[in-house]
N, C-alpha and C positions, 0 to 999 in steps of 0.2 A: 694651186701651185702650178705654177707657166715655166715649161722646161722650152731651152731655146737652144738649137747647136752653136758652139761657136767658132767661127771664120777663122782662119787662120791669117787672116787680113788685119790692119792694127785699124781701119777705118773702121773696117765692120762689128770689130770686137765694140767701138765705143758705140759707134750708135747701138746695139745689143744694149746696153749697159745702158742709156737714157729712155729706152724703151720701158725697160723695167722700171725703174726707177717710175716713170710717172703710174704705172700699172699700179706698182705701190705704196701711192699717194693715194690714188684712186680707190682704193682696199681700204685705206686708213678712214674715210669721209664716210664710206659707207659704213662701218662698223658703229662709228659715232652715230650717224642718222637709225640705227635699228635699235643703239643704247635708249636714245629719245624718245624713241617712238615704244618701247617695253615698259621706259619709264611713266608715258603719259598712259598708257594703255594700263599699269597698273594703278596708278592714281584711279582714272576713272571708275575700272572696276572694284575699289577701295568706297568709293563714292558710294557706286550704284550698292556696292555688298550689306551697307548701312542701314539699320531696319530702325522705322522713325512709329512714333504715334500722334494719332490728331487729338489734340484738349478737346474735348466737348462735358458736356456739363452731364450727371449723370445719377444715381442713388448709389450712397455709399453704403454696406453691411459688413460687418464682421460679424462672424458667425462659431460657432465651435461644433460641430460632430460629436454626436453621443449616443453608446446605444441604452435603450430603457427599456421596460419590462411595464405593460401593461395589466395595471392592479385598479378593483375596485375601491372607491373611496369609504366604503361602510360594509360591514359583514352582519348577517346573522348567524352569534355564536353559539354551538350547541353545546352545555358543557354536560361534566358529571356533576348529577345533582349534591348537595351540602351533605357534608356525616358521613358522608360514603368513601370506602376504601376497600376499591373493588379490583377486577382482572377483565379485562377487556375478552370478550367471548366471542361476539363476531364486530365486524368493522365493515361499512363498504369500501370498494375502491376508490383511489383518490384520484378526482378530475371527472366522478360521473355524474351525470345528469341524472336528478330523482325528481319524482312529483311528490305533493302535497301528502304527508302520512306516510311516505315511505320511511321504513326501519334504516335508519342508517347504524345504529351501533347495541352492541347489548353488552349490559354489565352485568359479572357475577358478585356480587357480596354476602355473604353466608353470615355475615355478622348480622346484617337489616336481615336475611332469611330469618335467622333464627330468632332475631329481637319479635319480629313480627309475628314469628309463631308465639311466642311466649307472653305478647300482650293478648294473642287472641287465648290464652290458656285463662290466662286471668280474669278475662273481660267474661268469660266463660264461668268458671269460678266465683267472680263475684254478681253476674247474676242469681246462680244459682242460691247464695249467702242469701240475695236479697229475697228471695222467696222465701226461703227457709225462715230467716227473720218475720217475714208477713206473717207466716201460717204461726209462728211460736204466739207471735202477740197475739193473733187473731184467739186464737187457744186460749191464753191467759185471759184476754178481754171477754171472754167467754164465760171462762168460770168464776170472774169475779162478776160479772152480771148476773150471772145462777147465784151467786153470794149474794147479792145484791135483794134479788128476788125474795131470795129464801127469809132475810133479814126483814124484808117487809113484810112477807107473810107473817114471820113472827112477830111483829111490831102491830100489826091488825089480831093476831090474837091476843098478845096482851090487851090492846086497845078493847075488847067487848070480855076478858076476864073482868078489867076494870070498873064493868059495871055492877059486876057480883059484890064489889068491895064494900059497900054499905054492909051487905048481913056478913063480911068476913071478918073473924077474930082479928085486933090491931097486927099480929103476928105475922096471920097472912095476910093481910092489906101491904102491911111493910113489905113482904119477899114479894107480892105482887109489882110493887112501885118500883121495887129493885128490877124485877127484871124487865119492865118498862124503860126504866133508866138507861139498863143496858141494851136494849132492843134499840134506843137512840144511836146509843156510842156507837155500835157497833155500824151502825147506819151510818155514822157521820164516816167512818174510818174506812168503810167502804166507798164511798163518794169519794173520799181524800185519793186512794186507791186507785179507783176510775180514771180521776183527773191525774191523778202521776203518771198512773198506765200509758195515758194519752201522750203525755208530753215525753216518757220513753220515748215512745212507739216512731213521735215526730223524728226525733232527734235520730233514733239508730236507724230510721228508714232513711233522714236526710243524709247521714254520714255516708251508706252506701250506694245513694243514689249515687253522689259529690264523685266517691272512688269510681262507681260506671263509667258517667261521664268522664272523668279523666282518662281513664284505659280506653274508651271508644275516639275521643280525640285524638290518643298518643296511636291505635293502631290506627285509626284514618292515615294519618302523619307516616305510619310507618308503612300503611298500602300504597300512598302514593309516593314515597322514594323508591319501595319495588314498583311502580308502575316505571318511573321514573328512569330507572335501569334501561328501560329499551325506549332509545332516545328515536324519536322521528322528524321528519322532514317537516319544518313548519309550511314550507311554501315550496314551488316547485325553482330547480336552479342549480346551479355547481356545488358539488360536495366539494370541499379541500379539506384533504386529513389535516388533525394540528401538528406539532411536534410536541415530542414525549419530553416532558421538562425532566426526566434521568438522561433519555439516549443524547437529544437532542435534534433524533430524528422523526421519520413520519411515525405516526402511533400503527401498532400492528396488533391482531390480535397474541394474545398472550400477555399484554405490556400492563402494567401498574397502573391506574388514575383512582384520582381522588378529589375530595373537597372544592368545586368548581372549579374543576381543572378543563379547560377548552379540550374538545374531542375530534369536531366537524365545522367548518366555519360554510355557508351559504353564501355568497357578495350577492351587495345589491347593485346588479348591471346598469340601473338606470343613470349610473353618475360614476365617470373611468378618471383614473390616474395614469401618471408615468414615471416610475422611478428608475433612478439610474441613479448606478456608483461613475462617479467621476474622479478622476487620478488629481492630484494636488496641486499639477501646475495650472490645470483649466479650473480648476475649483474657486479660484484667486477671482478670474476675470467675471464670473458668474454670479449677478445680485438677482433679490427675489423682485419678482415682477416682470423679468426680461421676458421679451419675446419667444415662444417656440412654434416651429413648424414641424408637423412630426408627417412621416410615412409608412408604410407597413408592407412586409414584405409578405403574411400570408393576405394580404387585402391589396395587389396591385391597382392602382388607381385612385386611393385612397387616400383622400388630406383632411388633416386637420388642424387647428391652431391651439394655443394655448398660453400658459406665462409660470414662469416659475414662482412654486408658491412656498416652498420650505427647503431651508439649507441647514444638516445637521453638523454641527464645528466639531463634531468629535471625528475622525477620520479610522478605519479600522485598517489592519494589515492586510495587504494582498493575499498572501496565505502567513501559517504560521513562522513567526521569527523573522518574516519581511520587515525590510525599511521600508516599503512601498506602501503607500496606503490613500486607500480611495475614502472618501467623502459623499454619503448618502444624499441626494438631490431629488426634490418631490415636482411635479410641473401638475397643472390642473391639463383638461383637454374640455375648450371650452363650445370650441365648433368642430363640427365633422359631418360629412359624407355619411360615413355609415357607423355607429359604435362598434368598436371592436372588442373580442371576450378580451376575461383577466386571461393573461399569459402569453398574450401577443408581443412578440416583437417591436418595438418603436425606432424608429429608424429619426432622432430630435435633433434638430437644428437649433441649437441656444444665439439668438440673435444679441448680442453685447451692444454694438451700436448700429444705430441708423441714421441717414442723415439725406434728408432729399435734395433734388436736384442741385449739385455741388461738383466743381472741378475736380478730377479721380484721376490719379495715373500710375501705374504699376510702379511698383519699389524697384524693378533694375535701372528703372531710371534716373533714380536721385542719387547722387553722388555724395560723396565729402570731398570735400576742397577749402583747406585751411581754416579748417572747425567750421565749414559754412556748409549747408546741403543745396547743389545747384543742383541744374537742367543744362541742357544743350540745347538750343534751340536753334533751329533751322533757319538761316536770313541770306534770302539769293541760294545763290550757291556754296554756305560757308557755316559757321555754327557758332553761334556767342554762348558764354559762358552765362548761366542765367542763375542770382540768387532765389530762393523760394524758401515761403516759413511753409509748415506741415501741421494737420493739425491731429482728428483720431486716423489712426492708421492699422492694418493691418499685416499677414505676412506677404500677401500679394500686391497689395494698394496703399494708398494715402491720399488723403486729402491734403489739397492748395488751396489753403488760406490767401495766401498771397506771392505775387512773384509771374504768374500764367493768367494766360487769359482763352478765351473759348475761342478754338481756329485755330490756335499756333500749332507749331509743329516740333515735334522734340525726339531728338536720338534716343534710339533704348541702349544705347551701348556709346561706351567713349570714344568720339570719334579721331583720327590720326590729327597731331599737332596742327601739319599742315592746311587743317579744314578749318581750324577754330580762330576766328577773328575778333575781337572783344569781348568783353565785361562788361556785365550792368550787375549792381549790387543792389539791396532793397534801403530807404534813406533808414537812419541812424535811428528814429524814432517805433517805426515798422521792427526795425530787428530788438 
């Protein structure tokens, strides 16, 4: 603001007054010249502020993050033996490392106790029967051989009475021949006697051999399900307790098992899995075979590879009365660094697709524009409107099928009206 005195002179008042006047003309020209100059000054920093990317050609992945639980592929199960229905007495702890013959678990069954005492009573018992029996026969076969004897001798003295029987009255000839006759019978009835004895003897010695042998078999059978009882470590390696099919949880001393019911499981380390629950909307994109790359967090440094090898379709609930529900997913682990134990952490990368060396360009940069997906791409100093088809894509990327090429240049973000000078669309065939 230009403050001026004024003259009391009528000359000097006017020139005062054209003075100003051109002062503010001069005000007006510049104002316009700083409007100009803000305006271009912001254009260009519009310009420079625009964050572009260069096409190059590159490997496309979509991948899914998952976490999984490192389980061996094969157990050795230790169960409770068949017939038994017992109370778990002692238990090792679960997750410990035993050797070869170690007691992992001891059953009480008082039923096989006492079964087994009571075949040993019997097996006892009919020993002693079968003795008994020996000596009775032995006895009888005994006295019918002294019968036997005696019957001969008296069959040899009839035999040299016999000779007297010329000078004997027919009377005693006759009672002589008689009792010859009978010195036979009685002969023969003895023999007959012998030989029945015999065949006794077989039969009732066979009957309680037969019953031994079966009571030393049935207590065999019944020493070793109480051997049986106290289960041990086949090999040395991770104990994991089972679950109590009442609790549903780990088995504990005190708890119910029975009739080959799993007790202790052993894995065999030399061959690892990875399972993981996965939530329902990744479940969808994940087939058996895909790619995995897994890491481990108590194993820094540690890669492995693998592929997914089982997808269970049934889905279970997050917890109870969830709508939520994850779907059990199995991956092999087929290369590795170093095996890692059951129970490790897996840190899996589910690979969905790959696709090598292929034009890739992040999704903030494809637009919609009149049901079409373009690009902006950079020409001179200005940005054309670029059609492009797409092909598998991700939440970050996508692949250009067509529409780009390797070099170009394209805005990540839509640039002001002012910058964008034509159209190219893809021909009618392409789209």
């Amino acid at each position: 603001m230009f403050y001026y005195k004024i003259s009391k002179y009528p000359k000097d008042l006017l020139l005062h007054c054209r003075f100003n006047h051109i002062l503010l003309k001069k005000d007006r020209i510049n104002f316009i010249l700083a409007l100009l100059f803000c305006f271009s000054s912001c254009n260009l920093k519009n310009k420079e502020s625009i964050s572009t990317y260069t096409v190059s050609n590159t490997d496309f992945e979509n991948s899914i993050l998952i976490e999984g639980i490192v389980e061996p592929i094969r157990f050795i199960t230790l169960m409770c033996p068949g017939n038994v229905d017992g109370i778990v007495t002692f238990l090792i702890d679960n997750g410990t490392y035993v050797n070869e013959g170690d007691v992992v678990c001891i059953i009480e069954d008082n039923n096989q106790q006492n079964n087994y005492d009571n075949l040993q009573i019997a097996l006892e018992n009919a020993t002693a029967e079968l003795s008994k029996v020996n000596a009775d026969l032995k006895m009888q076969y005994a006295l019918l051989e002294a019968q036997v004897k005696n019957n001969e001798v008296d069959t040899e003295i009839a035999h040299l009475d016999s000779l007297q029987l010329t000078f004997a009255t027919p009377t005693q000839r006759r009672i002589k021949e008689l009792e010859l006759e009978r010195a036979y019978i009685e002969k023969a009835k003895f023999e007959q006697k012998l030989n029945a004895l015999d065949i006794i003897n077989q039969s009732e010695i066979r009957k309680l051999e037969i019953n031994i042998q079966q009571l030393s078999n049935r207590l065999e059978s019944a020493e070793k399900i109480l051997e049986g009882l106290t289960i041990r470590a086949p090999k040395r390696g991770l104990a994991i307790v089972s679950d109590s099919r009442m609790t549903g949880t780990k088995l504990k001393v005190g708890d119910n098992v029975w009739n080959n019911m799993p007790v202790v499981m052993i894995p065999e380390v030399s061959e690892m899995k990875v399972k993981m629950a996965v939530n329902e909307t990744d479940f969808k994109y994940i087939s058996e075979n895909d790619s995995v790359a897994y890491s481990f967090d108590a194993m820094p440094g540690n890669r492995a590879h693998g592929r997914i090898i089982k997808k269970l379709p049934v889905g279970q609930p997050y917890k109870r009365d969830s709508k939520v529900k994850f779907f059990e997913v199995e991956a092999s682990i087929d290369s590795v660094l170093q095996l890692p134990e059951p129970g490790f952490t897996a840190n899996s990368r589910v690979i969905t697709t790959y696709v090598n060396d292929t034009i890739v360009i992040p999704q903030i940069a494809i637009y919609e524009v009149d049901s079409m997906k373009v690009v902006y791409v950079r020409n001179n100093k200005k940005y054309e409107i670029r059609q492009i088809a797409t092909g598998p894509s991700s939440m970050k990327e996508a692949i250009v099928t067509t529409g780009l090429k390797k070099g170009e240049v394209i805005s990540l973000i839509k640039p002001p009206a002012s910058f964008i000078r034509g159209k190219k669309l893809l021909s009618d065939s392409i789209r």
